[in-house]
KEZA-578128 format. One record per residue (C-alpha): residue number from 0; residue in three letters; chain; x, y, z. Coordinates in nm, 4 decimals. Example, Ala and Ser with C-alpha at 12.3 -4.5 7.8 and 13.67 -1.06 7.14 Angstrom:
BEGIN
+-----+------+-------+----------+----------+----------+
!  nr ! rest ! kette !       c1 !       c2 !       c3 !
+-----+------+-------+----------+----------+----------+
!   0 !  ALA !     A !   1.2300 !  -0.4500 !   0.7800 !
!   1 !  SER !     A !   1.3670 !  -0.1060 !   0.7140 !
+-----+------+-------+----------+----------+----------+
This chain:
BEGIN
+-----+------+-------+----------+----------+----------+
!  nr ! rest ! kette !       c1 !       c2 !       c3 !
+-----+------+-------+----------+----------+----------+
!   0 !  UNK !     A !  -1.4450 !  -0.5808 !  -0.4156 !
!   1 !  UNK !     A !  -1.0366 !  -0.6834 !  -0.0600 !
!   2 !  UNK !     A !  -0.8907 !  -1.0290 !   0.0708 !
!   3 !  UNK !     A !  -0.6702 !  -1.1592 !   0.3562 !
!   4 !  UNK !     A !  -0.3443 !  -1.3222 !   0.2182 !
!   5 !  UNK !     A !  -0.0879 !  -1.2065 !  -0.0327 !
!   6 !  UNK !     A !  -0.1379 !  -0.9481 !  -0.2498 !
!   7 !  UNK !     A !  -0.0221 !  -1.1145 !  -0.5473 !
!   8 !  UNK !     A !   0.3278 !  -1.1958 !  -0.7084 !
!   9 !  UNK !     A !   0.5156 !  -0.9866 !  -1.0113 !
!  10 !  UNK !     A !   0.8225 !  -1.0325 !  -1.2517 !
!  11 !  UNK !     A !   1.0973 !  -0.8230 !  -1.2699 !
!  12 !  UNK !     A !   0.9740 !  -0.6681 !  -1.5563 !
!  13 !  UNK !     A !   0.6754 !  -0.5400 !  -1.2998 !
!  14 !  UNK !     A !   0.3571 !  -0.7249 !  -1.5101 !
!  15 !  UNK !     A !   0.1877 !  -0.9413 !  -1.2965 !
!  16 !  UNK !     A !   0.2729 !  -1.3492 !  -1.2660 !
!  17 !  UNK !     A !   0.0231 !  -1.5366 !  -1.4305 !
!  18 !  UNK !     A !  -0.1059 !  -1.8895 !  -1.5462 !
!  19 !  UNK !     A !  -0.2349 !  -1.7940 !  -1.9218 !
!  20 !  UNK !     A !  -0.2953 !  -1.5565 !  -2.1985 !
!  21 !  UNK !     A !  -0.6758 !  -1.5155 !  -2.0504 !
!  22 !  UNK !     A !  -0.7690 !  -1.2832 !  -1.7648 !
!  23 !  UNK !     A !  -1.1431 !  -1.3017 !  -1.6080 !
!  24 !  UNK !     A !  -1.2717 !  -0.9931 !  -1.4894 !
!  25 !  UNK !     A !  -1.5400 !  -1.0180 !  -1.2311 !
!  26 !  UNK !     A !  -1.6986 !  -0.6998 !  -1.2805 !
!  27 !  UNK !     A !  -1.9293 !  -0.4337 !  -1.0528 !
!  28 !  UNK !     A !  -2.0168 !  -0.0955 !  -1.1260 !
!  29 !  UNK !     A !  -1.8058 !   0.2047 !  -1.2304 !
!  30 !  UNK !     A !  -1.5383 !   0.2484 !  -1.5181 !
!  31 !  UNK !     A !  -1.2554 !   0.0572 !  -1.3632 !
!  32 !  UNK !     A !  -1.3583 !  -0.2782 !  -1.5415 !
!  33 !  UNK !     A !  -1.3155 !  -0.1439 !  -1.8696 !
!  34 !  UNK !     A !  -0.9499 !   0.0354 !  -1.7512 !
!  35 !  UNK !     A !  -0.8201 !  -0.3184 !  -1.6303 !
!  36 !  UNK !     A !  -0.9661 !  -0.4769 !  -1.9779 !
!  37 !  UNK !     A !  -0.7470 !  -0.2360 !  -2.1530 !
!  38 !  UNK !     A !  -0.4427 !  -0.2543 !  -1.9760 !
!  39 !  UNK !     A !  -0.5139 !  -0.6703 !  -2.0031 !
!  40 !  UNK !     A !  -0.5280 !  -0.5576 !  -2.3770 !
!  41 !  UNK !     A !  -0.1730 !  -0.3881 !  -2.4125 !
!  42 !  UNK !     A !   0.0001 !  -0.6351 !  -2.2217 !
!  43 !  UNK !     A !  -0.0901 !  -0.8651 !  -2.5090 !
!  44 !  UNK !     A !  -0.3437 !  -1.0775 !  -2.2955 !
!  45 !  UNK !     A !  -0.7164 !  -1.1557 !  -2.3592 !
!  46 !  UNK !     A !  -0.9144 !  -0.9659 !  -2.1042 !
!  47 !  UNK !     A !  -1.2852 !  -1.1746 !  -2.0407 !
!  48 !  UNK !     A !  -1.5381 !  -0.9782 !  -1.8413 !
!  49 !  UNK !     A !  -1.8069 !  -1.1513 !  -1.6288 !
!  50 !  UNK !     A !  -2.0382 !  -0.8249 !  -1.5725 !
!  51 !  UNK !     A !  -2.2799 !  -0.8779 !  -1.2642 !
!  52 !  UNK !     A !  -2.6010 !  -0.8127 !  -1.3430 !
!  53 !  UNK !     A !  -2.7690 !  -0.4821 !  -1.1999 !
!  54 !  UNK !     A !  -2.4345 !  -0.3812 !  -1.1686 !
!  55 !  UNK !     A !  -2.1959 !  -0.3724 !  -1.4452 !
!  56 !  UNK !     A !  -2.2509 !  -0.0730 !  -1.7135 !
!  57 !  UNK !     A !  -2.2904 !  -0.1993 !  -2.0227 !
!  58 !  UNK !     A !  -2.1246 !   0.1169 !  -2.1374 !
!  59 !  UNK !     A !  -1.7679 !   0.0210 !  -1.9689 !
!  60 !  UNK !     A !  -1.7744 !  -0.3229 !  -2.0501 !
!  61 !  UNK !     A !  -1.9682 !  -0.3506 !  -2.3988 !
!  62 !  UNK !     A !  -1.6861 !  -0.3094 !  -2.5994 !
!  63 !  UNK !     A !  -1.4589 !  -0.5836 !  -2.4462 !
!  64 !  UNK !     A !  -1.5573 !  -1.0388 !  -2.4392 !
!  65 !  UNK !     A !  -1.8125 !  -1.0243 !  -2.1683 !
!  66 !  UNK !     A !  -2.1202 !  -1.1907 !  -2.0472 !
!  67 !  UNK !     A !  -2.3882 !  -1.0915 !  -1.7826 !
!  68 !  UNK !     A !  -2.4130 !  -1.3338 !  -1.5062 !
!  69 !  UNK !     A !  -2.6435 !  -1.3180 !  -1.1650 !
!  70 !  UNK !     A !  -2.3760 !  -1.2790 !  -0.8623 !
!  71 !  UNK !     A !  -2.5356 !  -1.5868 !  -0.7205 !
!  72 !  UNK !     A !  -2.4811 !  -1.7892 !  -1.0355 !
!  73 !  UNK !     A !  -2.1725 !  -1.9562 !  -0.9140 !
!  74 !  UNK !     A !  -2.1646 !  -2.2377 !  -1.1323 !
!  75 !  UNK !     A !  -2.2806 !  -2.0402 !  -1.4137 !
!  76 !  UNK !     A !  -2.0107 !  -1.8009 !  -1.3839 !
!  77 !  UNK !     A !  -1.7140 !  -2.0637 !  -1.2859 !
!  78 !  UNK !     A !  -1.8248 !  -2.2712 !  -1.5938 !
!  79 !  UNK !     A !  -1.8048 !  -1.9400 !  -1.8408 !
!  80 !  UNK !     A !  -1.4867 !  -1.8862 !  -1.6182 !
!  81 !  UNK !     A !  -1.3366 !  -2.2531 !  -1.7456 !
!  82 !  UNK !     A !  -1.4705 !  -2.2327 !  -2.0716 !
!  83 !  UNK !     A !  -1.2742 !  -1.9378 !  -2.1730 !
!  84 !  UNK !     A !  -0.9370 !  -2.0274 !  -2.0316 !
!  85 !  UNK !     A !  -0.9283 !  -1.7853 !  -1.7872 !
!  86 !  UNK !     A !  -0.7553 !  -1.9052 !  -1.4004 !
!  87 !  UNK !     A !  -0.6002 !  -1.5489 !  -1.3567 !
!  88 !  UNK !     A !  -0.9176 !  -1.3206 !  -1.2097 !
!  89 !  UNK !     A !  -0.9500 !  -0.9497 !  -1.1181 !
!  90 !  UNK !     A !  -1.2287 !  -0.8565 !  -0.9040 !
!  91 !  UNK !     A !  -1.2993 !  -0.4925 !  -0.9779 !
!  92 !  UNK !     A !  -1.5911 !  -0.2317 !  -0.9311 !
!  93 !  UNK !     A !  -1.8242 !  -0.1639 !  -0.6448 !
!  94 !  UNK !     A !  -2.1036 !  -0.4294 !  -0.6163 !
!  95 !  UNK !     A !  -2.4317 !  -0.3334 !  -0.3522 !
!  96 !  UNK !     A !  -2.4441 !  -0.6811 !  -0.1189 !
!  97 !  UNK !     A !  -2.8359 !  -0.8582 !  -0.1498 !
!  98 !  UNK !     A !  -3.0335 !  -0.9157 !   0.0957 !
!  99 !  UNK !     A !  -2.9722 !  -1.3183 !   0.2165 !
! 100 !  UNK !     A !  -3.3489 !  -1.3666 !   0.0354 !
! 101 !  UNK !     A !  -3.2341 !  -1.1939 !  -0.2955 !
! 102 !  UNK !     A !  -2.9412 !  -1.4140 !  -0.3855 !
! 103 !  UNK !     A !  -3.1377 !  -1.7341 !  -0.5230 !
! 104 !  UNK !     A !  -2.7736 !  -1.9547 !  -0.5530 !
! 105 !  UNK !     A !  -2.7826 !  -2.1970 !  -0.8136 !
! 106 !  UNK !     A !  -2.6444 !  -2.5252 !  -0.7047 !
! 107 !  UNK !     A !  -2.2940 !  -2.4507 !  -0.7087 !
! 108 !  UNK !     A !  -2.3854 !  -2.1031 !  -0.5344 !
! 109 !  UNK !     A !  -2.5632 !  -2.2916 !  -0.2241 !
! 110 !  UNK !     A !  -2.2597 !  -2.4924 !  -0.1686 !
! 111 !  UNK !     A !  -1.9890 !  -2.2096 !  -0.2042 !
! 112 !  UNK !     A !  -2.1995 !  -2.0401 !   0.0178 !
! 113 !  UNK !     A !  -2.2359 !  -2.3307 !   0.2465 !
! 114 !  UNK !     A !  -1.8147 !  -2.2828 !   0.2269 !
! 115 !  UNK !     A !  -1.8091 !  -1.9078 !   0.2975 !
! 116 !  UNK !     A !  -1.9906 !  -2.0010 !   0.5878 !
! 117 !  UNK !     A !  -2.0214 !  -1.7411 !   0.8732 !
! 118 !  UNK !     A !  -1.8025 !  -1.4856 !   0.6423 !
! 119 !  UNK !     A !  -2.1291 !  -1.3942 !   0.4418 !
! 120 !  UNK !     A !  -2.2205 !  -1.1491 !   0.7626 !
! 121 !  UNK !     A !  -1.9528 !  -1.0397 !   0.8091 !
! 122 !  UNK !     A !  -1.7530 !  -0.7305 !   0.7168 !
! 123 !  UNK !     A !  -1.7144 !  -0.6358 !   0.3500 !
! 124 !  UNK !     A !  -1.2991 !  -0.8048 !   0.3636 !
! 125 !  UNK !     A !  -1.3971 !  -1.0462 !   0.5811 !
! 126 !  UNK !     A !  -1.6686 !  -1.2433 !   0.3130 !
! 127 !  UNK !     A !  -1.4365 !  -1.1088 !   0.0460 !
! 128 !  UNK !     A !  -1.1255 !  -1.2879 !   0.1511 !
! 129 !  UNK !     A !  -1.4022 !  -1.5681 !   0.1931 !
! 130 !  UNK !     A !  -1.4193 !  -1.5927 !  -0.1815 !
! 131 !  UNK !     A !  -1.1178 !  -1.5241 !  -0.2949 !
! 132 !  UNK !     A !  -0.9968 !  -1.8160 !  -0.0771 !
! 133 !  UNK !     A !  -1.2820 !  -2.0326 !  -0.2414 !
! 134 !  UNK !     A !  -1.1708 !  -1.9149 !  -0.5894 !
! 135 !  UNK !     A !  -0.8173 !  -2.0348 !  -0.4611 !
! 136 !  UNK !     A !  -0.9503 !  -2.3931 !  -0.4061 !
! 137 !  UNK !     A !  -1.1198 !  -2.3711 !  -0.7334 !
! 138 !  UNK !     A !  -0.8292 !  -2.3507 !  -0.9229 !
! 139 !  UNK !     A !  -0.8109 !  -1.9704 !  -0.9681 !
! 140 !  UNK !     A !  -0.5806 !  -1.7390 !  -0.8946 !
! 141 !  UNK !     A !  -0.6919 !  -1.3769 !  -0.7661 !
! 142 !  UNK !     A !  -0.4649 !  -1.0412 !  -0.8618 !
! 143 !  UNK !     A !  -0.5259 !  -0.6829 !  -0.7438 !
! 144 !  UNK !     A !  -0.6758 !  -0.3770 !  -1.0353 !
! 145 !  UNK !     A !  -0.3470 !  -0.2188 !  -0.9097 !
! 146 !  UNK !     A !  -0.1585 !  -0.5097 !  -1.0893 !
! 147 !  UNK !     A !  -0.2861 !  -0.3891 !  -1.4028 !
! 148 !  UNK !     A !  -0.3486 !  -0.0414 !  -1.3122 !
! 149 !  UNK !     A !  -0.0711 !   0.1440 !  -1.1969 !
! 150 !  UNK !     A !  -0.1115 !   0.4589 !  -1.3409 !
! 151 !  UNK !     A !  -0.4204 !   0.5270 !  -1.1979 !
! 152 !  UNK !     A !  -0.2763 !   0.4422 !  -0.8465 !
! 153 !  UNK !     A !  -0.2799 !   0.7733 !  -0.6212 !
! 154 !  UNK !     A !   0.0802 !   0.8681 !  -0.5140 !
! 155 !  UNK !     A !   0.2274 !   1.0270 !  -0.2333 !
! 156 !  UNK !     A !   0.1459 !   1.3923 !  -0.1610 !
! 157 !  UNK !     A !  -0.0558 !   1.6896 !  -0.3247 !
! 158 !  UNK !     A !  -0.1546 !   1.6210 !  -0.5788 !
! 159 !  UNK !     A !  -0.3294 !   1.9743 !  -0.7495 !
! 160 !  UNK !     A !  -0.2729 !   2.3661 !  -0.6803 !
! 161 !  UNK !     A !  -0.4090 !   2.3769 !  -0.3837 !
! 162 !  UNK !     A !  -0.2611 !   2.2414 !  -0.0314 !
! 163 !  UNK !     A !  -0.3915 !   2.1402 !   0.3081 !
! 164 !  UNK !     A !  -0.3190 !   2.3977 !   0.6026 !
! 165 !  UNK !     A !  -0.2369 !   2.3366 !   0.9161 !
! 166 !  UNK !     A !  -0.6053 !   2.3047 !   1.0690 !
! 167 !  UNK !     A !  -0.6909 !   2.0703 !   0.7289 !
! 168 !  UNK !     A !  -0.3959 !   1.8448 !   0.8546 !
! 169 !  UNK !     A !  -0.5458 !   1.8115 !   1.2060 !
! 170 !  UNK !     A !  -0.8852 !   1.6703 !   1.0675 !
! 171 !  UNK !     A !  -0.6555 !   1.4531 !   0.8553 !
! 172 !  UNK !     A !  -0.4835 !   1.2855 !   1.1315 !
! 173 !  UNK !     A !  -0.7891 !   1.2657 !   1.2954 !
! 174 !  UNK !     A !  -0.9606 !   1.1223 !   1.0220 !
! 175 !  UNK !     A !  -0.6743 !   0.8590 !   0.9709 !
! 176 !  UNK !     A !  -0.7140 !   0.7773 !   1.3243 !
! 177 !  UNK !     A !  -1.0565 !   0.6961 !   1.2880 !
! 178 !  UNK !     A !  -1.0538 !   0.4867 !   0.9505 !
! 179 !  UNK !     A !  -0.7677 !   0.2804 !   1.0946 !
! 180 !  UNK !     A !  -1.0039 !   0.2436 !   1.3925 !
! 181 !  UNK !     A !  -1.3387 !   0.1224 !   1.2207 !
! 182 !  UNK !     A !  -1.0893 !  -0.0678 !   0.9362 !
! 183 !  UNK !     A !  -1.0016 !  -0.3119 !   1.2083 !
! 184 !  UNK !     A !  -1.3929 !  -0.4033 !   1.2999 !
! 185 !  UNK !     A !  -1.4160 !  -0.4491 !   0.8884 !
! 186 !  UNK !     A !  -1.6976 !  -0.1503 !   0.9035 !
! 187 !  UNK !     A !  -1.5784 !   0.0942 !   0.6439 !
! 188 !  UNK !     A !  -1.2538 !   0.2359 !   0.4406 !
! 189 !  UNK !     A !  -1.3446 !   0.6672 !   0.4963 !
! 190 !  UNK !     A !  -1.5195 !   0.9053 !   0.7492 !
! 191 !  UNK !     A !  -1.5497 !   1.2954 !   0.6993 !
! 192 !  UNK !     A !  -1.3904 !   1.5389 !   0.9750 !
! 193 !  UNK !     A !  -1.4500 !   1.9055 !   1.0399 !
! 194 !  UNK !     A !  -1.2797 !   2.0626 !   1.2837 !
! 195 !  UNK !     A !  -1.1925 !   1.7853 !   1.4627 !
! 196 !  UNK !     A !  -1.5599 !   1.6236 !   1.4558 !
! 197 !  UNK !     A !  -1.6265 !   1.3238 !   1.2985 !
! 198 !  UNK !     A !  -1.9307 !   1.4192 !   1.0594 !
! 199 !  UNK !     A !  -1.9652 !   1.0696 !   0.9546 !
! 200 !  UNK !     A !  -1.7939 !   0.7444 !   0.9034 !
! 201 !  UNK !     A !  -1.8238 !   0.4776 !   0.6102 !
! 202 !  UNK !     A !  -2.0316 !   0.1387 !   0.6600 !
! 203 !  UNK !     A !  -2.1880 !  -0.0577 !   0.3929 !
! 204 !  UNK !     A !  -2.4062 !   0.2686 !   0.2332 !
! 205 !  UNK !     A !  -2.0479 !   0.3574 !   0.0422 !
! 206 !  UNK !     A !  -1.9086 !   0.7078 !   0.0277 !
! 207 !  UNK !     A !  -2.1590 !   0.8795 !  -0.1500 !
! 208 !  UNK !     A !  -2.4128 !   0.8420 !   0.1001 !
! 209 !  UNK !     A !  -2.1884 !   0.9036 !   0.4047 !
! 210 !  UNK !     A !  -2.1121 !   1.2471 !   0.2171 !
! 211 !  UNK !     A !  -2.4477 !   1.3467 !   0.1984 !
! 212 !  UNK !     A !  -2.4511 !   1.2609 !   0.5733 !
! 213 !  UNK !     A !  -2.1608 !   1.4469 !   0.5944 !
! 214 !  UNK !     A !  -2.3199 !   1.7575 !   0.4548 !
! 215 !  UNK !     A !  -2.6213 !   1.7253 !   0.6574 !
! 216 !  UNK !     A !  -2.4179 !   1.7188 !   0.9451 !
! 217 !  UNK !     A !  -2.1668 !   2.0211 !   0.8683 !
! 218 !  UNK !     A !  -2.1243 !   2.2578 !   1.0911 !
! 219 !  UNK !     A !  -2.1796 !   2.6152 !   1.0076 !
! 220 !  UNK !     A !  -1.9296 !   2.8857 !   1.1099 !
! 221 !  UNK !     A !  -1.6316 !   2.6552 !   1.0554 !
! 222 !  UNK !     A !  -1.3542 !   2.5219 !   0.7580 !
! 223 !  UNK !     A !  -1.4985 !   2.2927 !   0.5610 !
! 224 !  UNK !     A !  -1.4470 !   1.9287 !   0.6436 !
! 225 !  UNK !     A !  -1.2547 !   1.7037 !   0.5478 !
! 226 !  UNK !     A !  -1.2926 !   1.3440 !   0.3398 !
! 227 !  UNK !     A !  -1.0101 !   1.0492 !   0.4051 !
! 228 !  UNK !     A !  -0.9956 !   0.7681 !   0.2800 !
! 229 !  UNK !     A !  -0.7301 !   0.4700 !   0.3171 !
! 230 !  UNK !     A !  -0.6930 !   0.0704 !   0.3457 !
! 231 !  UNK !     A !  -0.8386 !  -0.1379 !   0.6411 !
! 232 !  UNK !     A !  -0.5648 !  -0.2315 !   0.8635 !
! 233 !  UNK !     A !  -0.4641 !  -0.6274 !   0.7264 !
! 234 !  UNK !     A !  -0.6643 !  -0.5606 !   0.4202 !
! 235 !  UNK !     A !  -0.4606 !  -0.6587 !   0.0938 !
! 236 !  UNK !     A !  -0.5119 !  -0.5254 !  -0.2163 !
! 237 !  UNK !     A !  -0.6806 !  -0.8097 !  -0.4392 !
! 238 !  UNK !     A !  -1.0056 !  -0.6282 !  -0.4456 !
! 239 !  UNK !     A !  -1.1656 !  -0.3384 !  -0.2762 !
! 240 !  UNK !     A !  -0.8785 !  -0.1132 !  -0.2548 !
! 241 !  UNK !     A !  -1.0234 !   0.2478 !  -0.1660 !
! 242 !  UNK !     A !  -1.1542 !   0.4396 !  -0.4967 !
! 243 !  UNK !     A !  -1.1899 !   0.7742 !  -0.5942 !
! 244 !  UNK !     A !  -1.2825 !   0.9662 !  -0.9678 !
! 245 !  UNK !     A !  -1.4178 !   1.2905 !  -1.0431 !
! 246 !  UNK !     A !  -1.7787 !   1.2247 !  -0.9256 !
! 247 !  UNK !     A !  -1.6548 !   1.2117 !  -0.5756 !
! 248 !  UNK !     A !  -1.4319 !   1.5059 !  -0.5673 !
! 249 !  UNK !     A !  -1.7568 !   1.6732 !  -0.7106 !
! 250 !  UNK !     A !  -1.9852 !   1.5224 !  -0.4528 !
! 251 !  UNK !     A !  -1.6850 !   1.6594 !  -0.1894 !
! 252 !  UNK !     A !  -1.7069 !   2.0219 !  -0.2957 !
! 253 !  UNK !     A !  -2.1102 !   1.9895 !  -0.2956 !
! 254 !  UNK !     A !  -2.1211 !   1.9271 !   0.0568 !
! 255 !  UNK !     A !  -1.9444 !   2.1960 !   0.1394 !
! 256 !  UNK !     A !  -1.5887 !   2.0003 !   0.2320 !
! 257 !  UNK !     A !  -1.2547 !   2.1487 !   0.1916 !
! 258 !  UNK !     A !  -1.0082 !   1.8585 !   0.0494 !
! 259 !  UNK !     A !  -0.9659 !   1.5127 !   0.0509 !
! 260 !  UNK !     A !  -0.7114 !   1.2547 !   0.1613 !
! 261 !  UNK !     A !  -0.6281 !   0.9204 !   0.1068 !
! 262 !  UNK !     A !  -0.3652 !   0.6215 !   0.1569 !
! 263 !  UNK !     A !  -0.1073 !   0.6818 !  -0.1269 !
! 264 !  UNK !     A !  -0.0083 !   0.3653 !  -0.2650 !
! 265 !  UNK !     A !  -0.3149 !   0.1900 !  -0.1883 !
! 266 !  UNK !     A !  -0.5821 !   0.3636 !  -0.3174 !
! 267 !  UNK !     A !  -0.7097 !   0.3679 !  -0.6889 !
! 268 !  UNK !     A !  -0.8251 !   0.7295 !  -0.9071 !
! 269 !  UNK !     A !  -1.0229 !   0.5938 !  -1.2060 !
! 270 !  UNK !     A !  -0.9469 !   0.9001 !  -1.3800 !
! 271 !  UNK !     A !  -0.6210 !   1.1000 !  -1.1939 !
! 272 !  UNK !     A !  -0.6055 !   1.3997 !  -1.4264 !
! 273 !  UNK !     A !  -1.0115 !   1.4705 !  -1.4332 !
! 274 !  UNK !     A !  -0.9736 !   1.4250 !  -1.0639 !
! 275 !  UNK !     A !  -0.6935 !   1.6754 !  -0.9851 !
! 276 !  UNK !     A !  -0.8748 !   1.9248 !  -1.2967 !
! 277 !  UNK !     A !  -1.2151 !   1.8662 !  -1.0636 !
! 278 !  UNK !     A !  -1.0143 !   1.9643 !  -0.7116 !
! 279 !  UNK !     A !  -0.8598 !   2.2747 !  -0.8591 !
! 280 !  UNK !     A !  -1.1414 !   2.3395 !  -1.0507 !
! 281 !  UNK !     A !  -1.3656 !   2.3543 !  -0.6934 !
! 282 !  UNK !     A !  -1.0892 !   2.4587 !  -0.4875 !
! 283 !  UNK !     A !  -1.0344 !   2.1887 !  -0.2963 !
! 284 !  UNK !     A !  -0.7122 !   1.9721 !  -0.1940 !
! 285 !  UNK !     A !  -0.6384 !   1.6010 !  -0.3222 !
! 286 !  UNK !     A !  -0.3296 !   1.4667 !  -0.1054 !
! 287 !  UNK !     A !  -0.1707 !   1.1094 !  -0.1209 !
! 288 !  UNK !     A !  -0.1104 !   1.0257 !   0.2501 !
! 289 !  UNK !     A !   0.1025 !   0.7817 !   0.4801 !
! 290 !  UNK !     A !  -0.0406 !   0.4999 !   0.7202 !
! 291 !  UNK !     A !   0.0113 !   0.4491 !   1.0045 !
! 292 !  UNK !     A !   0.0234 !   0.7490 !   1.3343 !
! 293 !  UNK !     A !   0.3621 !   0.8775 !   1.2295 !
! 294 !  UNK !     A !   0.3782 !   1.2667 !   1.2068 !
! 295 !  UNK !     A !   0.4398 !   1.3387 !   0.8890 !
! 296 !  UNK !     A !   0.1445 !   1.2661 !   0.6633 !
! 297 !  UNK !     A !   0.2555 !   1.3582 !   0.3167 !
+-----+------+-------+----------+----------+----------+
């Protein structure tokens, strides 16, 4: 889930700032929920998980305080919200967006939507910083996974046995030119280069899909491709921060691709050491990069 604005204060001790001993997690799909309600855990707080439904597994966030609400239940959820004490809010885990005739807002939903306004076609950041800026007005306070999370943030440079070669670090730079390029029309966070052509780029069908577009697209007779992945230019880390675990270095090495990069600092591995075990494992390179066009990438 990414928003304009700041991306969140912390003390000097590095935990985050926050208003109370209850954290709301606003959960979609994947194991990160569970990861933040953990670290909430040790930090002696009381992680609460609103799990979307159709989205949330009920394996990640079954063993934490959690209840399944409909993503257009905004007074439902916002009332559970209040009732448990929690004004600090994480917004974690991919979450497909419905159709405008599938959301059926209850009456607080209709007029938050009303208030998100033109946002709701828009981009992916541009709704999200929608609601994060209505959550703002409600009273809440919205922090990035990576608050919570910073182990499983990806760091600078390679990360595994084996590195990028020249030719790999062309389609890198190329790649990074293109993400920063369809990050600032809000379109997509990755795209998948070979040789210097762009197999495929990221929209709203996630990475999954654009890899098996990728590998449809691959061109035979040449080094394997190459996956990158980074921030949208602007984009803040509250929610939606690029994600990668072992499923898509799998996917990667499926298709017939050769490594994968992405914006160190900014981009979350739900599981770092299955991840790196997965790239060795299939031979391909994991690597932490820079932003921006400068020339050294890692």
């Amino acid at each position: 889930m990414a928003a304009g604005g700041d991306d969140g204060g912390r003390s000097r001790e590095g935990r985050p700032v926050l208003s109370g001993d209850c954290i709301g997690i606003l959960a979609g799909g994947g194991p990160l929920p569970g990861q933040v309600a953990r670290s909430v855990q040790t930090l002696g707080l009381r992680p609460f998980i609103i799990g979307f439904q159709d989205f949330a597994d009920p394996a990640v966030i079954g063993p934490w305080p959690h209840r399944y609400i409909r993503l257009a239940a905004a007074g439902e959820i916002l009332s559970c919200l209040r009732t448990e004490g929690c004004r600090d809010l994480v917004l974690i885990g991919p979450v497909r967006r419905p159709s405008f005739s599938d959301l059926r807002p209850d009456a607080t939903g209709a007029r938050i939507l009303a208030r998100i306004g033109r946002a709701l076609f828009s981009g992916d950041d541009g709704l999200l910083a929608a609601i994060v800026r209505v959550l703002g007005e409600e009273g809440f306070a919205v922090h990035g996974a990576h608050e919570f999370l910073a182990g499983s943030v990806g760091r600078h440079g390679v990360m595994g046995d084996v590195r990028p070669d020249l030719g790999a670090e062309s389609d890198i730079r190329r790649g990074r030119m293109v993400v920063e390029a369809i990050g600032r029309l809000d379109i997509g966070q990755g795209c998948v280069v070979q040789d210097g052509l762009v197999l495929a780029v990221e929209a709203m069908e996630g990475t999954d899909r654009m890899l098996q577009r990728a590998g449809e697209c691959r061109q035979p007779g040449r080094p394997g491709g190459v996956l990158v992945k980074m921030l949208k230019p602007g984009q803040d880390r509250r929610a939606d921060l690029p994600t990668i675990g072992p499923d898509t270095v799998q996917r990667a090495a499926a298709v017939g691709l050769r490594g994968i990069a992405f914006q160190a600092g900014a981009t979350l591995l739900t599981d770092p050491t299955a991840c790196v075990t997965a790239a060795d494992t299939a031979g391909l390179f994991l690597v932490g990069i820079s932003a921006g066009d400068g020339k050294k990438l890692f």
